[in-house]
Each structure stands twice: as C-alpha cells, then as structure tokens.
MDTraj code that builds the backbone (N, CA, C; nanometers):
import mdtraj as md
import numpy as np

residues = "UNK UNK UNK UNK UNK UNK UNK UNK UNK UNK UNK UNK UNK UNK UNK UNK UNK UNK UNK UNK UNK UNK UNK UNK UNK UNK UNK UNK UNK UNK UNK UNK UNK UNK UNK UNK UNK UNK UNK UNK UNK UNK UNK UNK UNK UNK UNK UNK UNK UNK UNK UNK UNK UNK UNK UNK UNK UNK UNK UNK UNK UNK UNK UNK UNK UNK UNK UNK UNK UNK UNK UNK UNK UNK UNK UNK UNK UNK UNK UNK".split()
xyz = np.array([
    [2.1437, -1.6472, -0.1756],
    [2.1644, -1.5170, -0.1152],
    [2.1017, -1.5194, 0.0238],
    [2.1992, -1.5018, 0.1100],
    [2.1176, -1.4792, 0.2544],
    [2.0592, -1.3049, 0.2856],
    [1.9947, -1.3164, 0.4131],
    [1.8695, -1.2275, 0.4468],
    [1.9771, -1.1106, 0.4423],
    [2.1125, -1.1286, 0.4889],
    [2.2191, -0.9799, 0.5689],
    [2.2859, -0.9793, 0.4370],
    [2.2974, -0.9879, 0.3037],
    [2.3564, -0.9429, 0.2152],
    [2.2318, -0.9164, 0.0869],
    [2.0881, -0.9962, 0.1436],
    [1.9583, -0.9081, 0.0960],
    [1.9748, -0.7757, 0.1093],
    [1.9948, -0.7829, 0.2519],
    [1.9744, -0.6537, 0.3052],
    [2.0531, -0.5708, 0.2731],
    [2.2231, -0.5732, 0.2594],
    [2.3171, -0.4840, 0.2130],
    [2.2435, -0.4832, 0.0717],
    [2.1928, -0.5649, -0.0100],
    [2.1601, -0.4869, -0.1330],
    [2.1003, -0.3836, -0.1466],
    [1.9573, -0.4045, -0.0593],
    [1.8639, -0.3119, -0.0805],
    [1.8667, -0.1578, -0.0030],
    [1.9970, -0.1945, 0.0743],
    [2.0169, -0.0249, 0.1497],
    [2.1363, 0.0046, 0.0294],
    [2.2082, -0.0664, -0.0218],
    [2.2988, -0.0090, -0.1325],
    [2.1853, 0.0437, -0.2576],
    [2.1388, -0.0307, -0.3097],
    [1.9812, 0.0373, -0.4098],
    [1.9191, 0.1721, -0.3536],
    [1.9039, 0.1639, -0.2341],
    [1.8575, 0.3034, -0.1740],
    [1.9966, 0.4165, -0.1762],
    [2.1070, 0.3956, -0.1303],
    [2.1979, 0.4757, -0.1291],
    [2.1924, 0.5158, -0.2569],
    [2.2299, 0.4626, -0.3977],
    [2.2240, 0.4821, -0.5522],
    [2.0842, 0.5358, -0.5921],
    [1.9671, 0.5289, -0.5231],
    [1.8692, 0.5824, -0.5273],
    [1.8594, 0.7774, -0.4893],
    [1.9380, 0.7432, -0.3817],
    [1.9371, 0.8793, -0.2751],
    [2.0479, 0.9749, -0.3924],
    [2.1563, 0.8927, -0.4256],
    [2.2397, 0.9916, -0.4661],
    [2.2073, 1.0528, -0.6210],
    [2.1036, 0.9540, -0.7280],
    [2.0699, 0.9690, -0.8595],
    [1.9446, 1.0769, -0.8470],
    [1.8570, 1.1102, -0.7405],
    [1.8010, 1.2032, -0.7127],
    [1.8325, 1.3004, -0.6309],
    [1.9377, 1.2944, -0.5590],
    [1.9397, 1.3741, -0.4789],
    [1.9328, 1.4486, -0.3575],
    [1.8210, 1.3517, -0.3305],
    [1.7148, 1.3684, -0.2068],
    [1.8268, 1.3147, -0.1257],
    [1.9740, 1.2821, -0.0795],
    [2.0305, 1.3439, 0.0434],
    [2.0606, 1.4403, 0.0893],
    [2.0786, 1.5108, 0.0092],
    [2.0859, 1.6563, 0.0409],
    [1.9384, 1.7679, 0.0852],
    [1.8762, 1.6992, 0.0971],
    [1.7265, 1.7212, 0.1155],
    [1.6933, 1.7288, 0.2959],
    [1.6239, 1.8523, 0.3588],
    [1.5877, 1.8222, 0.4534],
    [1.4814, 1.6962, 0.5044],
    [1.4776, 1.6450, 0.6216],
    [1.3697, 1.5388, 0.6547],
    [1.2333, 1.5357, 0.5979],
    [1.2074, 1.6864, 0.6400],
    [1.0325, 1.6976, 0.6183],
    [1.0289, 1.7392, 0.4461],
    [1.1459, 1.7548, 0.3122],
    [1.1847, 1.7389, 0.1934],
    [1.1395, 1.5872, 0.1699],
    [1.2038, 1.5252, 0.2464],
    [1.1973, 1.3463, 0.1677],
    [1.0963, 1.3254, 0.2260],
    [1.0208, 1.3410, 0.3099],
    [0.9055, 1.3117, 0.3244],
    [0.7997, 1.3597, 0.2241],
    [0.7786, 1.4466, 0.1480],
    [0.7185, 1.4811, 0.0714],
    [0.7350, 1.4410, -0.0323],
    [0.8595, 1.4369, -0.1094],
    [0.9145, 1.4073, -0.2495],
    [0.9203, 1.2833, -0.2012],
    [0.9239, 1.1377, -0.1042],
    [0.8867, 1.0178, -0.1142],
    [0.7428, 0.9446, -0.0953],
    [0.6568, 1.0725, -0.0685],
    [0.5238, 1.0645, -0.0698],
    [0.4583, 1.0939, -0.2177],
    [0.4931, 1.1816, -0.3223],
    [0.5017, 1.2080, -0.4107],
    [0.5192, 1.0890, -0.4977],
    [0.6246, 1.0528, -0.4719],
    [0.7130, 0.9648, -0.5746],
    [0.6272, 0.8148, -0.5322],
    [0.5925, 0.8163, -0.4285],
    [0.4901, 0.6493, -0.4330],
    [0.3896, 0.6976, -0.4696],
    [0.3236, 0.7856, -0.4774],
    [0.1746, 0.7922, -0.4750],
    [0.1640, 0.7998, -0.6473],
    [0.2884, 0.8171, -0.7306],
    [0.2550, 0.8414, -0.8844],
    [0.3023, 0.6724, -0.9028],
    [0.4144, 0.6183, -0.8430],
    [0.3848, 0.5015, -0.8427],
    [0.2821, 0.4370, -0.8398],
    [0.2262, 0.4156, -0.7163],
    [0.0841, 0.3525, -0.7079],
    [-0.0178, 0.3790, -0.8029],
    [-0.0050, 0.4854, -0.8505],
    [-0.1530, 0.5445, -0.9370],
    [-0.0745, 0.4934, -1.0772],
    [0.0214, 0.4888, -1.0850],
    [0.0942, 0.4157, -1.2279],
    [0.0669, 0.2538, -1.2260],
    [0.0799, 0.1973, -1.1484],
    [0.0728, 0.0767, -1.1383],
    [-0.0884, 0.0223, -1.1520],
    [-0.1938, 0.1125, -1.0719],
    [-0.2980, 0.0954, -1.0623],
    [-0.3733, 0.0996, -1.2135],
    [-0.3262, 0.2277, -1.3024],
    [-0.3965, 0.2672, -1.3891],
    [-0.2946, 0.1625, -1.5217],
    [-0.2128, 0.0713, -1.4960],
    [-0.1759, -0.0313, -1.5603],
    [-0.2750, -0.1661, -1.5415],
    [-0.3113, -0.1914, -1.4364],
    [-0.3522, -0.3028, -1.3521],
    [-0.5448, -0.2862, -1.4528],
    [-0.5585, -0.1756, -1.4564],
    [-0.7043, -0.1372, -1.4945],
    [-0.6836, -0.1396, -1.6490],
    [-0.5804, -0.0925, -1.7006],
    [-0.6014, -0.0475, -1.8797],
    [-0.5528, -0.1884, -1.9431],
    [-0.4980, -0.2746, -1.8531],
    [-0.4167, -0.3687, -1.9376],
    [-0.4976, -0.4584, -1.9766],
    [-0.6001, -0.4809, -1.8659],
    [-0.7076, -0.5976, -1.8560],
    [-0.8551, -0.5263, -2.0054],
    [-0.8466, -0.4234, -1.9938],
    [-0.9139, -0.3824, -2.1257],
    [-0.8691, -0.3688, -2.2424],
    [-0.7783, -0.3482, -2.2514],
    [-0.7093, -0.3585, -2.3872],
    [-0.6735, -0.5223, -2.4313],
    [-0.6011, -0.5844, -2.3481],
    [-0.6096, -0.7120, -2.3791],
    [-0.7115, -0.7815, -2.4337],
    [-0.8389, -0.7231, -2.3668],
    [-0.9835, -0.8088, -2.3584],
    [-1.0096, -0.7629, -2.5225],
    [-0.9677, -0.6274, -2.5781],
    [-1.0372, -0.5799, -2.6764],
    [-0.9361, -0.6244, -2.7995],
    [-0.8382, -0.6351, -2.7484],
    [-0.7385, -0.7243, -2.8573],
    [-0.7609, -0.9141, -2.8921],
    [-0.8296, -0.9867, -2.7857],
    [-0.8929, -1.0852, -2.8350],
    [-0.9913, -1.0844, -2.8686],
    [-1.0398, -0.9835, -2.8720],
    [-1.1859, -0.9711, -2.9302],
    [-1.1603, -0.9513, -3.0885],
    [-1.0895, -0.8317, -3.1112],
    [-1.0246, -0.8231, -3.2501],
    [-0.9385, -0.9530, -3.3181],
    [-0.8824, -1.0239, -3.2496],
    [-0.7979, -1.1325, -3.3306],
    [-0.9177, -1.2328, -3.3278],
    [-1.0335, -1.2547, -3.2447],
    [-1.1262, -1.3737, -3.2845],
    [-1.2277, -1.3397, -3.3820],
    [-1.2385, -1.1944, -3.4377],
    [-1.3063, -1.1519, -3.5469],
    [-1.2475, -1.1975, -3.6174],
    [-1.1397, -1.1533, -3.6161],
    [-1.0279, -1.1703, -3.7479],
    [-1.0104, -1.3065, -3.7968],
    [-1.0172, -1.4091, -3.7033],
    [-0.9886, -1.5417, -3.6932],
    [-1.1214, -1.5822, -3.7289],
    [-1.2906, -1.5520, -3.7213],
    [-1.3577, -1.5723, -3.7831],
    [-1.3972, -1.6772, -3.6720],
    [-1.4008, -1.6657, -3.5692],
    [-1.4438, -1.7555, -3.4587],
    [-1.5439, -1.6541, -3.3701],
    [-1.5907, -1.6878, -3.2693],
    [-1.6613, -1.6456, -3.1353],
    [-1.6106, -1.6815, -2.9784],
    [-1.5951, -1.6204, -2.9119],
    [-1.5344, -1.6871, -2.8176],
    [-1.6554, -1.7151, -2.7437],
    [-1.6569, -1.8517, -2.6082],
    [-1.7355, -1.9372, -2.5833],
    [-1.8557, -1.8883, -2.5078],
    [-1.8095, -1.7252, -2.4544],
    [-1.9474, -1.6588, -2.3643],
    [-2.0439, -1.5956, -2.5315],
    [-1.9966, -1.5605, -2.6177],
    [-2.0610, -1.4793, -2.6623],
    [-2.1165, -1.6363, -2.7807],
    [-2.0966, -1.7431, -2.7760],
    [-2.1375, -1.8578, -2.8652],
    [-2.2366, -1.9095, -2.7945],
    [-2.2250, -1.9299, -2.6393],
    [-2.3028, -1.9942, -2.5682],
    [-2.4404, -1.8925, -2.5723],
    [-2.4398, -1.7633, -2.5609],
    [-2.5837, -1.6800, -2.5713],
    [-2.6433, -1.6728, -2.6782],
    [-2.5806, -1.7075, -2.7944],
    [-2.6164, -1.7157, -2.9180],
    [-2.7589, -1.8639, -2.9319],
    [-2.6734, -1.9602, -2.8441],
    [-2.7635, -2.0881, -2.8558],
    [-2.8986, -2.0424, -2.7572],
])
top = md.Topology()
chain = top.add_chain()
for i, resn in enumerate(residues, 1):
    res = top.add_residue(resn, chain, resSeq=i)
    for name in ("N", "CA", "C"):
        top.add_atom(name, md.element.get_by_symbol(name[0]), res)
traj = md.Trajectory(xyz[None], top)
C-alpha cells in the first residue's frame, strides 16, 4: 500500500466517521468540542486500561502460582 492511497483510506475512515456521528452537520466550534470530548474519553480509556491491566494480570499470576503450588522467583528469593 502506498503513502496516497494510505491516505485516501484514512480521509475515507474519517468521512464514514463524520457521517456515523454526525458531526458534519455540526458547526466548527461543535467539532471542536465533541472531538475534544471524544479523545479525551479515549485517552482516559486507554490510560485507565494501560493501569488496570498490569494489576489484574499481576494478581491473576499470583492466583494461578498459588494454585499451582509454586512461588514466583521475587517472593522465593526473600524467603532465602
């Protein structure tokens, strides 16, 4: 895929974007708000993934190495 039919994709994604919300019919200082909106729950979605995933994961190997009847190597090594 070259860079000029990248590019027709991603202004066609935006057009199908614009028309599934709406926001063409929207004044300027409208999409400026409702696309300020719409990243900023993005970002805080992504962020508060980026933060919960890494704890839950951590607490789910913690639970399967109980379960498994092992220790994992930080909490074996303080033991010695």
């Amino acid at each position: 895929m070259d860079v000029k039919s990248a590019k027709n994709y991603v202004f066609w994604l935006f057009c199908q974007f614009e028309l599934i919300t709406c926001s063409y019919l929207m004044e300027p200082w409208e999409k400026v708000l409702f696309y300020s909106f719409n990243t900023g729950m993005v970002g805080m979605l992504l962020y508060t993934t980026y933060a919960c995933v890494a704890a839950h994961a951590g607490t789910a190997l913690r639970l399967l190495w109980h379960c498994l009847g092992t220790q994992p190597d930080s909490a074996a090594s303080a033991v010695k």
